[in-house]
N, C-alpha and C positions, 0 to 999 in steps of 0.2 A: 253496709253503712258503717262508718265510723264515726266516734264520739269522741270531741274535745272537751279536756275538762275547763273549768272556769280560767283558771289562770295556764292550763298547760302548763304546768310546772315542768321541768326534766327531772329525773329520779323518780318520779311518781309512774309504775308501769312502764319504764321508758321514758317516751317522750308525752309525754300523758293521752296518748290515743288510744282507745282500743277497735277493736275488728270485730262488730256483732252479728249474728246474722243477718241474711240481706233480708227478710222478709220480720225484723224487728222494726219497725220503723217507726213507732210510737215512743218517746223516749222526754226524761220530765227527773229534775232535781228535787232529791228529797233537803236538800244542803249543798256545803262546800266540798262535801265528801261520797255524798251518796249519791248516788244516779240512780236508775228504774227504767229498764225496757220491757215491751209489751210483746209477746211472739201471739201475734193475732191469727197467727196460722195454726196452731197447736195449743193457746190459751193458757200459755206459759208466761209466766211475771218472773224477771231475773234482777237483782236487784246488788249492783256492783260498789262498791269501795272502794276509794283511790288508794287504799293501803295496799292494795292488791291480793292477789288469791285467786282461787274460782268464786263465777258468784254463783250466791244463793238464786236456788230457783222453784218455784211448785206450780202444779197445775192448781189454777181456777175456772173449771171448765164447767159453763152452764150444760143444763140439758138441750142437747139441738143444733144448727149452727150456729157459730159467732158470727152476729150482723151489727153490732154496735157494741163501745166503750165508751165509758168517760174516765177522768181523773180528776183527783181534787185532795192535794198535796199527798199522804201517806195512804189514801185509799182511793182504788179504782176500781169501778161496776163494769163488769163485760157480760152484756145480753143477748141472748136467743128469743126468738118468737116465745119460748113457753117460759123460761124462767129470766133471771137477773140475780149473778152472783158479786157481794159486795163484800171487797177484802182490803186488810190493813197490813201493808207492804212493810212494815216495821214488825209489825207483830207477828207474819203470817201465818196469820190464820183468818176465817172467812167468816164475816160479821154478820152476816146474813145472809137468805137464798128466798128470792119473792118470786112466786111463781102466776103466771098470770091465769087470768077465769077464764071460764070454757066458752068461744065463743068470742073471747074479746083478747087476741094475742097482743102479745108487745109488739113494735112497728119497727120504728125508725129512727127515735131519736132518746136520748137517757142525759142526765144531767145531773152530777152531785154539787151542792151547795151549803152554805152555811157552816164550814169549815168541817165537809164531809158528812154532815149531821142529818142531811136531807137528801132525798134522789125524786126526779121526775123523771116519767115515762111516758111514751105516747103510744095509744091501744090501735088497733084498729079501725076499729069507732071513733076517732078525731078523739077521745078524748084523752085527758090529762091525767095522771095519777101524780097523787105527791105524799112520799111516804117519810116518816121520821124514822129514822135508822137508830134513836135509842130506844123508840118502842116503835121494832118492825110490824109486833102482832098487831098493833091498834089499827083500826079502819083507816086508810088513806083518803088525804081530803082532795075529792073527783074535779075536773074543772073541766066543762061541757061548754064550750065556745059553739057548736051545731055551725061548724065552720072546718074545710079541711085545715089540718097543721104539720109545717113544714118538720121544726123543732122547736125545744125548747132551751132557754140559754139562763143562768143565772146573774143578778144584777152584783154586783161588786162587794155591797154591804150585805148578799145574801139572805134578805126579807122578801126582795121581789125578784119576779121573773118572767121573761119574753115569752108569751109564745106566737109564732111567726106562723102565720098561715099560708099552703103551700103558692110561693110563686112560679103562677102560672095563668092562659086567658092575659087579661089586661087590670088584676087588682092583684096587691098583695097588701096584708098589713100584720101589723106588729101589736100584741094585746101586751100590756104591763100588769098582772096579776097577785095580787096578795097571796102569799105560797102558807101561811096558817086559814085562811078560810077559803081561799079559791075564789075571793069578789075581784071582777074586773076593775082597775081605777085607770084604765086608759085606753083606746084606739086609735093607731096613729098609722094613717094611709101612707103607701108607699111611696107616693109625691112628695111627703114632709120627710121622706128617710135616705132619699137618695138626691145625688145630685147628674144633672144629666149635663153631658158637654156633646153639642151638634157638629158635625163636621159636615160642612157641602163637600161631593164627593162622588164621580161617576156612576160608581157600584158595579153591577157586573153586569156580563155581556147579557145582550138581548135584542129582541126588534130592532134593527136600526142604529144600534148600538156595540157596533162587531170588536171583538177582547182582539188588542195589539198582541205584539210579539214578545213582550215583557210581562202580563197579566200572571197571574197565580193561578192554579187549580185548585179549586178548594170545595170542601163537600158542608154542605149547612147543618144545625145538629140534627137535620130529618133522614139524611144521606142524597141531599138532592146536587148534585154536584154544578160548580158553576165556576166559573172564568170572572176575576178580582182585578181591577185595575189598580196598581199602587200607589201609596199616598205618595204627594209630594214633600220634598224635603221639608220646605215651605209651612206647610200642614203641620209635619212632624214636630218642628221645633215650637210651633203654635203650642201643639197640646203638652210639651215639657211645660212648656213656661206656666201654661194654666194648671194643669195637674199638679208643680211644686205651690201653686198661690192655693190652691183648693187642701193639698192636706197640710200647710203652714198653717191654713184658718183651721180645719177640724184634722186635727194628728190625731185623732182615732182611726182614720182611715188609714188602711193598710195595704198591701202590691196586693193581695187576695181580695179585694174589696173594689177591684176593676173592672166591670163587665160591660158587655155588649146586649143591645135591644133583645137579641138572638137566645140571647142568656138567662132576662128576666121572664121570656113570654116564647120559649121553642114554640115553633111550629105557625106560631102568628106574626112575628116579627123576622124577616130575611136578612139581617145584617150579618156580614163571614166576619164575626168573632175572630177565628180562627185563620184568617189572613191578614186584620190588622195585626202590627208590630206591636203586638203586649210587651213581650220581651223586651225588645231595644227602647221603649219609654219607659218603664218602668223605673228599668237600670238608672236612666238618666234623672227620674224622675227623685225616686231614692237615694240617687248617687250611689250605688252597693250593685257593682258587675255581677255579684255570685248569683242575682237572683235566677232562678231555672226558666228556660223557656217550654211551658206546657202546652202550647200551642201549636210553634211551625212541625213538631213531626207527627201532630195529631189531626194534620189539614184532610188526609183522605181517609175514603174508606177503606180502602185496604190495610194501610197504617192500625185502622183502629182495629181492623178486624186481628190483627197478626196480634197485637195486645190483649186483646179477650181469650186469645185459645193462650199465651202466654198466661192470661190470670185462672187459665179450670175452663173459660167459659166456651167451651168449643161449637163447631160448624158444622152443618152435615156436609162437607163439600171438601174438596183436593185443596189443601195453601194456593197452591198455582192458579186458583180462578177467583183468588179474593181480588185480582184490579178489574178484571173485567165484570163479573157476575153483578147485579145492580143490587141497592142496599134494599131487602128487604124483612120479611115476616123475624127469620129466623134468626135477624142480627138485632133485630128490636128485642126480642127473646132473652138472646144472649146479654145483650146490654141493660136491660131490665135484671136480669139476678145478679149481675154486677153490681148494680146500682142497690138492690136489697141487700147482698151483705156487705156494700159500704157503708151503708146509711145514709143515703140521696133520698132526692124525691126522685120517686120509682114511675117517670112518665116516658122511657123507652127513646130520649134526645140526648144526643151528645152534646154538652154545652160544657164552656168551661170550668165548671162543676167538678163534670165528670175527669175532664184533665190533669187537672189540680189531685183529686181522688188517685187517678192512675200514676202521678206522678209519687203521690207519697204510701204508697204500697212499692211499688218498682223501685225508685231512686234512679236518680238521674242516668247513671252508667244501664240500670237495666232497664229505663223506657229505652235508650237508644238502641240498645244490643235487641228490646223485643219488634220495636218498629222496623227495624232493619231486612231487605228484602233477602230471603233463603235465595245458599248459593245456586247457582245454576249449572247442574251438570251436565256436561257436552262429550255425548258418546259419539266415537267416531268410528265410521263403519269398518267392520273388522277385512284386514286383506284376502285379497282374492287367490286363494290356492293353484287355482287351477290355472290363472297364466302362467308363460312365463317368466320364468326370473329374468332379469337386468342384468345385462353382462358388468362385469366388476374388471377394473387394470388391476391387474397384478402387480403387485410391490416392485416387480425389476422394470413392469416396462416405460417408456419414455415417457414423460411429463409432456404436456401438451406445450408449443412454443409459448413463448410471453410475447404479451402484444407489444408494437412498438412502442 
């Protein structure tokens, strides 16, 4: 991964780029001068200056693995199941370490707010923790929704904060929560939070419905594989035109904030995500080419599987039989502790979610280099000794005529 500075200045390291490791990929301005990468691999915070030097670097390494961080300007929480280590990237040194009760681990999701003053966590048990980080010792105020939760996000003036219940089935919703008492002041269903745009559209082969000679191959986020008929031009420039009217009205919405039926409800919902052109609307949508496609080389299963033994998460089975072998037990397995120490909702489907996740661990050069199928080596049978040899012309004698 490389990092441009704000204005790329030249003279500043060069051309103000630098070359950080590739499995940095968290990365967040303390200023015009200082930068902060996250090595989520090793639990190492380096913390650069464009005056140049080495940077500063120390380990913050909770007890257990790293499955979630957050940030929130000069201090960032990186948690394990058992504890939550919380440090100040200016000061380094480590403001606190909250270790969770027995019986009721940390989860899946952390979140500092209130200008670093505050952290939520999600336990186990759906519930909330919210702790005030200038008095860690004091009892953290609980917020028990008796509802699964996906995470938790804080709200801008840092008073209040989401917690989203996991989507998935056919409801999801969003609680607005008072973070000094933990009283709900709102529920707001997932039909008031999203906007749905319908496309009429063949869909994929079936009964009576035989996939042309141009359709996709495409595997759904269950690994059920299926033949995609493509949209038409027609179609295409349809959902430009509506998707730039839809975030001109709410510019909160973002290229991450695009999903398919497939996406909010795996497993219940058959839409191939992952064959419609995210990529190429996006682009047009945003007008910004650079945006990445996490989609087309994440269409199969074998694709994804070569990406999980690339992320640790290995197969019992030969490379060679990831296109044939059909998606099962042990690729849900595998894609489940992916999805724990990214900090997904951990329900074993590939959905664009998990894309987007794979994309920004890898980076764009290593999803392609990990999707990418192993060379194929072609042994050819070794010569046969025992004929014999082929008479060879001798250097003097005649050259055969040339034709007329």
């Amino acid at each position: 991964m490389s990092v441009t500075s704000p204005d790329s200045a030249d003279g500043l390291l060069g051309s103000g780029r630098w070359r950080t490791p590739e499995h940095e990929a968290l990365v967040w301005w303390l200023d015009d001068d200082v930068f902060c990468a996250l090595d989520r691999r090793h639990g190492i915070v380096r913390r650069y200056e464009l005056t140049g030097g080495h940077p500063n670097q120390w380990h913050v390494v909770p007890s257990g693995t790293l499955i979630m961080h957050a940030v929130h300007g000069a201090r960032v929480a990186l948690a394990s199941s058992e504890e939550v280590v919380v440090a100040d990237v200016v000061g380094e040194e480590v403001v606190c370490r909250l270790e969770s009760t027995a019986g009721e681990a940390w989860k899946q999701s952390v979140c500092l707010f209130d200008g670093g003053r505050k952290l939520a966590v999600v336990t186990e048990l759906e519930r909330v923790f919210v702790f005030d980080l200038d008095a860690p010792q004091d009892e953290p105020v609980v917020v028990d929704l008796d509802k699964p939760v996906d995470r938790v996000e804080a709200s801008p003036s840092g008073e209040l904060f989401a917690v989203v219940q996991r989507i998935s089935g056919r409801s999801n919703s969003v609680f607005v929560v008072e973070a000094a008492t933990g009283e709900v002041h709102a529920e707001l269903k997932g039909a008031r939070t999203t906007i749905g745009v319908e496309v009429v559209h063949i869909g994929y082969a079936r009964r009576g419905v035989p996939a042309g000679p141009d359709w996709l191959t495409v595997d759904d986020p269950t690994g059920r594989t299926m033949r995609v008929a493509p949209w038409p031009v027609e179609q295409l420039t349809m959902c430009v035109a509506v998707g730039r009217e839809i975030v001109r009205r709410f510019p909160a919405i973002g290229p991450r904030d695009h999903h398919g039926h497939d996406d909010l409800c795996p497993g219940f919902k058959q839409d191939p995500s992952h064959a419609f052109p995210y990529a190429r609307l996006l682009r047009a949508i945003y007008r910004d080419p650079s945006l990445p496609d996490v989609w087309s080389p994440l269409r199969t299963r074998a694709a994804r599987r070569r990406v999980l033994r690339r992320l640790g998460h290995g197969l019992p089975w030969p490379a060679d039989e990831d296109v044939a072998r059909p998606w099962g037990p042990d690729d849900v397995d595998a894609l489940e502790r992916f999805q724990t120490t990214a900090g997904l909702t951990v329900d074993g489907c590939w959905t664009s979610f998990v894309s987007w996740r794979v994309h920004d661990v890898l980076g764009e050069d290593g999803l392609a280099a990990a999707v990418r199928p192993p060379a194929r080596v072609v042994r050819r049978p070794a010569p046969d000794r025992s004929s014999p040899a082929r008479p060879t012309r001798s250097a003097d004698a005649p050259s055969p005529p040339a034709p007329d």
